[in-house]
C-alpha positions as CSV (number, residue, x, y, z in Angstrom):
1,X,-45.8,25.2,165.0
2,X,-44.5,21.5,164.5
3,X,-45.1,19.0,166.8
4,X,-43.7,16.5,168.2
5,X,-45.3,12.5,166.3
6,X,-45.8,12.0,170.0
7,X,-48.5,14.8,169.7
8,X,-49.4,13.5,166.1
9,X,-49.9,10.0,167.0
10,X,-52.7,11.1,169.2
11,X,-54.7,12.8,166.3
12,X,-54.0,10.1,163.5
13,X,-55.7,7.4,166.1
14,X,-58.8,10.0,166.1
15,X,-58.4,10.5,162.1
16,X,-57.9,7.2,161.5
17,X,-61.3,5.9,163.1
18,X,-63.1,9.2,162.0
19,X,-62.1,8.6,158.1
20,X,-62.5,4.5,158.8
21,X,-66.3,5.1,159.4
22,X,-66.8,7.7,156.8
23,X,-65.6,4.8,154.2
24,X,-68.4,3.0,152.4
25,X,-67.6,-1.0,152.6
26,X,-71.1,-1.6,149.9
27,X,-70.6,-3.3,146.8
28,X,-72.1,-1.1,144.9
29,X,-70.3,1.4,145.7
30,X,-69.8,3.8,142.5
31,X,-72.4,1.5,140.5
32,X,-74.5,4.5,139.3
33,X,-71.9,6.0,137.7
34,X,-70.6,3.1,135.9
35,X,-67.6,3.4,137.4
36,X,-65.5,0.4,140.0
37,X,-64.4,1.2,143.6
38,X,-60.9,0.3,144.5
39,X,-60.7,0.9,148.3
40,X,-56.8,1.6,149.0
41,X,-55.8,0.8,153.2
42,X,-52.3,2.0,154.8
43,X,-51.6,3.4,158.1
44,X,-50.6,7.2,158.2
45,X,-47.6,6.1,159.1
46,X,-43.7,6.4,157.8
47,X,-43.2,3.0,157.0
48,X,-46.5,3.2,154.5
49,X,-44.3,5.5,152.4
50,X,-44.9,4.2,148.9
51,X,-48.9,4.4,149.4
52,X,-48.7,7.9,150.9
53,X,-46.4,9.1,148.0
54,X,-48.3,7.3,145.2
55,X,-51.6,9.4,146.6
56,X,-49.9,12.7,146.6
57,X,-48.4,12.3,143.2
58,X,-51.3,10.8,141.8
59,X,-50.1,7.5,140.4
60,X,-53.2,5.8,141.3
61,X,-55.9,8.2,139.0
62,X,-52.9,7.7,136.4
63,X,-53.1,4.0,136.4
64,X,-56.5,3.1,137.6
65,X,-58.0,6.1,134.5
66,X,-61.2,7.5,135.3
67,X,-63.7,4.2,135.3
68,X,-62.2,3.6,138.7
69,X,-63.2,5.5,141.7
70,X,-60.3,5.6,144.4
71,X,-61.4,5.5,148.3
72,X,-58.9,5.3,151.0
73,X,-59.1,4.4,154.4
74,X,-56.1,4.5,157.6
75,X,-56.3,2.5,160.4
76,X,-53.9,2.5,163.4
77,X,-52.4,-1.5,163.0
78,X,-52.3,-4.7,161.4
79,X,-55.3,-6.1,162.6
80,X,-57.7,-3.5,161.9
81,X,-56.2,-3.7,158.6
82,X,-56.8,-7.1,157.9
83,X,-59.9,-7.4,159.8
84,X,-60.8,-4.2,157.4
85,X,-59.9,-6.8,154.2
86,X,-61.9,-9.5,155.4
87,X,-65.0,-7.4,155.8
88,X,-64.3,-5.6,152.9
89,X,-64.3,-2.4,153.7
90,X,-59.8,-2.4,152.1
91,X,-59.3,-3.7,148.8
92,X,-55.7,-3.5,148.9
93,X,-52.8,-1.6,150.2
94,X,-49.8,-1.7,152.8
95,X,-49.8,-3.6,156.1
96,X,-47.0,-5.9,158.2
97,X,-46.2,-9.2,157.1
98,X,-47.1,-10.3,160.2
99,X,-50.9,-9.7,160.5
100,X,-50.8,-10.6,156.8
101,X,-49.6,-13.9,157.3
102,X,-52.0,-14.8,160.6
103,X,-55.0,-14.2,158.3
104,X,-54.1,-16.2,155.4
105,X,-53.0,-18.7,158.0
106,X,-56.8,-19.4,159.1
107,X,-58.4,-18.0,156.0
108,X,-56.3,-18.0,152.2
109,X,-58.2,-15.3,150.8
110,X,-55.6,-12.1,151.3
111,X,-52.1,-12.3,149.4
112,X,-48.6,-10.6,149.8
113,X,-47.9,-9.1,146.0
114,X,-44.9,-7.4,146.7
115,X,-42.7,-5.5,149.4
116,X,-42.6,-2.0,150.1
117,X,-40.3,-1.2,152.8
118,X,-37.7,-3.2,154.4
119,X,-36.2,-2.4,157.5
120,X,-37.1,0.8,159.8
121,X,-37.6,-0.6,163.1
122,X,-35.1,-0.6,166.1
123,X,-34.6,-1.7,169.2
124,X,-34.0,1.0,171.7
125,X,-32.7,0.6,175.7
126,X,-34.5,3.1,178.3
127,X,-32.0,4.9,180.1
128,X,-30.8,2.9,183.7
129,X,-31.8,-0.3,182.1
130,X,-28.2,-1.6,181.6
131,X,-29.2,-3.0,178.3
132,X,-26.7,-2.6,175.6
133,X,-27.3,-5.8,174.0
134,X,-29.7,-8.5,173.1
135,X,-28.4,-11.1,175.9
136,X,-28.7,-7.9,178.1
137,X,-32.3,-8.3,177.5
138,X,-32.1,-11.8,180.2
139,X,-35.0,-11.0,182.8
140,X,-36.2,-7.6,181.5
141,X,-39.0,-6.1,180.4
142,X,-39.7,-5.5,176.4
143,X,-42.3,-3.2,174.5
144,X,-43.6,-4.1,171.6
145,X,-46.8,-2.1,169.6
146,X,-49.6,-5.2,169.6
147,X,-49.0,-8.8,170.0
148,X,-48.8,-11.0,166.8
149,X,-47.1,-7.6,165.0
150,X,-44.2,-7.7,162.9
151,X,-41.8,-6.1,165.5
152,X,-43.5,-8.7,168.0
153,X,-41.8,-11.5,165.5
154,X,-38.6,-9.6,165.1
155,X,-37.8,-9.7,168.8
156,X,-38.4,-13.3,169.0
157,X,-36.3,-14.1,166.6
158,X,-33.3,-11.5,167.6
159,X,-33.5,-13.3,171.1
160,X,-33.6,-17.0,169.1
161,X,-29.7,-15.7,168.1
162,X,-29.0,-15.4,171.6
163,X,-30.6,-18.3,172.9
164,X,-33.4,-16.1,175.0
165,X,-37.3,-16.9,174.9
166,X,-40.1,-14.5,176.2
167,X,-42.0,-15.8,179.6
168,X,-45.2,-16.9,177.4
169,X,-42.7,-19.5,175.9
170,X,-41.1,-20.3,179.1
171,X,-38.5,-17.8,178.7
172,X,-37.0,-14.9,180.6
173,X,-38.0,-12.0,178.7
174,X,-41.2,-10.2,179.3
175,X,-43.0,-8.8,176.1
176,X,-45.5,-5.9,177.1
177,X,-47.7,-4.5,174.7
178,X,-48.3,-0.7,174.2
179,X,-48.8,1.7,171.9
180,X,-45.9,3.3,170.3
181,X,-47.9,7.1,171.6
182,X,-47.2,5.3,174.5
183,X,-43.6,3.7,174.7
184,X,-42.0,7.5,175.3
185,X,-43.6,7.5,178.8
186,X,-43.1,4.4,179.7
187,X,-39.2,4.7,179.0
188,X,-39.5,8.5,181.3
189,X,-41.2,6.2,183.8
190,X,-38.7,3.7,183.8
191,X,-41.5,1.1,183.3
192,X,-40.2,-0.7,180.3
193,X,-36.3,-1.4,179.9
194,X,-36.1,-1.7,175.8
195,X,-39.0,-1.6,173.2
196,X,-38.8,-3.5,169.8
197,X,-40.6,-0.1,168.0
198,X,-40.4,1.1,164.0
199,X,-39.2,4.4,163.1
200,X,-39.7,7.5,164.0
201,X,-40.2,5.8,167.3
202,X,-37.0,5.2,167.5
203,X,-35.7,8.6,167.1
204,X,-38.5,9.8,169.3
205,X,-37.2,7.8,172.2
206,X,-33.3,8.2,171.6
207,X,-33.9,12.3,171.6
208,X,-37.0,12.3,173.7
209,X,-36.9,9.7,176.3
210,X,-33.2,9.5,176.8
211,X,-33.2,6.1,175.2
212,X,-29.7,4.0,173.6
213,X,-29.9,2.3,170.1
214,X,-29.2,-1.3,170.9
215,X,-29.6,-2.4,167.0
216,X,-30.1,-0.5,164.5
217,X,-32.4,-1.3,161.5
218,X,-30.0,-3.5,159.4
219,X,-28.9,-5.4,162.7
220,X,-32.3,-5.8,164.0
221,X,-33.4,-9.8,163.0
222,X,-33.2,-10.1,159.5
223,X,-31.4,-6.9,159.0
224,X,-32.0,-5.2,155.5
225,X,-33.7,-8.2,154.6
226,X,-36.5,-7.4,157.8
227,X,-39.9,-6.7,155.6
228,X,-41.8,-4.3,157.6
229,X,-44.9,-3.3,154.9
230,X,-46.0,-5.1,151.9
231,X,-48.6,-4.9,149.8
232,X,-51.5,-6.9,150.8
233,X,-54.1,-7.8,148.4
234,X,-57.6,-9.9,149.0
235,X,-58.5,-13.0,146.4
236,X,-61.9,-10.8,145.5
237,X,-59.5,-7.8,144.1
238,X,-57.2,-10.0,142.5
239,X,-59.8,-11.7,140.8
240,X,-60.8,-8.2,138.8
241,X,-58.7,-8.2,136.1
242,X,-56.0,-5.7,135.5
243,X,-56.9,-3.8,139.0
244,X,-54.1,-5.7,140.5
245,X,-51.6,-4.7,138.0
246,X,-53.0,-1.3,138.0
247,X,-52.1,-0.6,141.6
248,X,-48.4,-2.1,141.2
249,X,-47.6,0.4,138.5
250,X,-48.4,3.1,140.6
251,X,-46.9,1.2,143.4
252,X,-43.7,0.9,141.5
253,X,-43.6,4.2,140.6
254,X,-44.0,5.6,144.2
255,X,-41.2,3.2,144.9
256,X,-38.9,4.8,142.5
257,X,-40.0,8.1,143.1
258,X,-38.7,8.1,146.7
259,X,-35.5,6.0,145.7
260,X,-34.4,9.3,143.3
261,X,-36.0,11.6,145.1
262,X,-35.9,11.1,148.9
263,X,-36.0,14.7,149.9
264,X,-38.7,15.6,148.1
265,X,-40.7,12.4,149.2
266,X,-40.2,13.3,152.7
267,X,-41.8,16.6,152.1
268,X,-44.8,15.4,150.8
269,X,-45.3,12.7,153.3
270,X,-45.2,15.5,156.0
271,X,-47.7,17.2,153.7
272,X,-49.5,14.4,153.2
273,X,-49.6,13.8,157.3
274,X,-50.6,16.9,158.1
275,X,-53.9,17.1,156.0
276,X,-54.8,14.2,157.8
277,X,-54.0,15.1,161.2
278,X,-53.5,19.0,161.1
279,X,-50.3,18.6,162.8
280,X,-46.4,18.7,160.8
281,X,-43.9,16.4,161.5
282,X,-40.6,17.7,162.1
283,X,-38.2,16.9,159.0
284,X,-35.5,15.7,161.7
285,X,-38.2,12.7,162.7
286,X,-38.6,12.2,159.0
287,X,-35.4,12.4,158.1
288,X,-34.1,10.1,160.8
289,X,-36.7,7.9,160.1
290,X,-36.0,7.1,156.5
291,X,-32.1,6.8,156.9
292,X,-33.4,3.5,158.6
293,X,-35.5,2.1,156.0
294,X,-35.5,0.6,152.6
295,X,-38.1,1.5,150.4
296,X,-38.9,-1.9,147.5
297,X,-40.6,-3.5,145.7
298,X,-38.4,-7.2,146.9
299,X,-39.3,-9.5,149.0
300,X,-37.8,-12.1,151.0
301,X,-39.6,-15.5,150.8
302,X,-37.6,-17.2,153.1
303,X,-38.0,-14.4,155.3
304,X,-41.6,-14.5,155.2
305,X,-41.7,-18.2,156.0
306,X,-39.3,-17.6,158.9
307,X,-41.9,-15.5,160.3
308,X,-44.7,-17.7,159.9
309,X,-42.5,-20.4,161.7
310,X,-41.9,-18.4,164.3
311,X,-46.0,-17.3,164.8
312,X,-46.3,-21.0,164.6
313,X,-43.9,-21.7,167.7
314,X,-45.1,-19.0,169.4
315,X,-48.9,-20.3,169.3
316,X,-50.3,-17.3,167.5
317,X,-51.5,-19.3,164.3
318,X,-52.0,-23.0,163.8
319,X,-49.6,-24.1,161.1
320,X,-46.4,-22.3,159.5
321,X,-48.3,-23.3,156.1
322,X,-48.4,-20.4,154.0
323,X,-48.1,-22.0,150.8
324,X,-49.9,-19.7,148.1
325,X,-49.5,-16.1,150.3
326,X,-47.0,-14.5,148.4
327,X,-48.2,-13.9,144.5
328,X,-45.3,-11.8,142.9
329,X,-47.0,-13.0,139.6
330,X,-48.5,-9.9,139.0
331,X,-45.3,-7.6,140.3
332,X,-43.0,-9.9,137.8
333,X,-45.4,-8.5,134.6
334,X,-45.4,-5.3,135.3
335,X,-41.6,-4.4,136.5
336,X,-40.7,-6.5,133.4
């Protein structure tokens, strides 16, 4: 029977901390059989497409070749991604340009090295809120999935356009932190009037929950220029040669893969889901899910820099510096 991603959030939160311990973070890893560990990160998790696609079809053993052992590892946000990185335990792989851009902030060892999906968040009104648009948003109540997250920053900047500020910056408009597993009952319990939430959250609370699209993906911030996963690399991986460039061919050709054949990509990230979790996404969430994102290789800079100048304002990091974060050096050599 499928289920709803309510129901599969709960088991990918359990998977992902069950398959996060059984991942070695030692160096030497693989040693005895002369072979490198690459240690892949991504969230099981829509947006992390290109990662989930590039597993299933096998585009990593194709460009890594068989001196390289591949070990992967999900985690349930940003921070535990990074905080992964900076212990190790993720070489490389997908995460938000926000946490990204914290860490490098007050450490410049982890890199963005290219995009990989633009778009697919929304902002979504709970039913009796008498929200239906952003300056409707004057006094109310706002989820967002963690503080510091990239939806966190694309709220604060849709309500910069309106001249509106949250209440930590002296503004009007509360930002509450939850869970996305837990934004559909806060929105029956009339708890929350919007939530700032990437897709299929979206769907879930517009068929589920009873909720009103407010802005849809390419109105939301920056629009179809919103980066909401990149590829995130740390200085130690880079510094391997060819490993980099290894893991953007077989990023690339994910990325393609799901631009020609979106049907069949949705198919095997459902797949994919389910042997994490045991539980299948309905293809109506997936389907719905991808109409509202881009899947790329591009990035914004300007974009990204917008970002870090609004952490900055905000008071999450100390400078808006990023200088040296984005490295498309690699990207440029092999999409040439």
């Amino acid at each position: 029977m499928k289920k709803s991603f309510f129901a599969l959030i709960l088991s990918v939160l359990f998977i992902g901390i069950v398959s996060g311990c059984a991942q070695s973070t030692s160096e030497d890893e693989g040693k005895g059989s002369g072979k490198q560990t690459v240690k892949i990160g991504y969230f099981p998790n829509l947006t992390h497409s290109a990662t989930i696609i590039a597993l299933e079809k096998g585009y990593f053993e194709e460009e890594f070749g068989e001196d390289v052992k591949i070990e992967t590892k999900t985690v349930a946000n940003g921070g535990l991604f990074m905080e992964a990185m900076a212990t190790n335990a993720i070489d490389v792989g997908t995460v938000g340009p926000g946490p990204l851009l914290n860490f490098y902030v007050k450490n410049p060892e982890y890199h963005l090295i290219s995009g990989a999906v633009n778009g697919g968040a929304v902002l979504v009104a709970s039913e009796g809120s008498k929200v239906t648009d952003l300056k409707d948003l004057d006094g109310k109540k706002v989820a967002i999935p963690v503080i510091g997250s990239t939806q966190d920053v694309m709220l604060r900047k849709a309500l910069q356009d309106v001249d509106l500020k949250p209440t930590t910056n002296g503004g009007t408009v509360e930002l509450y932190a939850s869970a996305p597993a837990d934004t559909t009952a806060l929105f029956v319990q009339k708890s929350v009037d919007a939530a700032a939430t990437q897709e299929p959250w979206g769907y879930v609370l517009e068929n589920q929950a009873k909720g009103k699209l407010v802005l849809d993906w390419d109105q939301f911030a920056w629009g179809k220029d919103s980066p909401n996963t990149v590829v995130a690399a740390s200085q130690k991986f880079l510094d391997k040669k060819g490993l980099a460039a290894s893991y953007l061919k077989a990023h690339k050709k994910a990325v393609d893969f799901i631009q020609k054949n979106p049907e069949e990509s949705q198919e095997l990230v459902i797949k994919h889901l389910k042997k994490l979790t045991g539980k299948e996404l309905s293809k109506e969430e997936v389907a719905s899910a991808f109409s509202r994102l881009e899947v790329t290789t591009d990035v914004n800079e300007q974009v990204i820099q917008e970002m870090a100048d609004i952490s900055k304002e905000t008071g999450y990091i100390p400078s808006s510096d990023i200088k040296g974060l984005i490295d498309l050096s690699i990207l440029g050599e092999v999409t040439k």
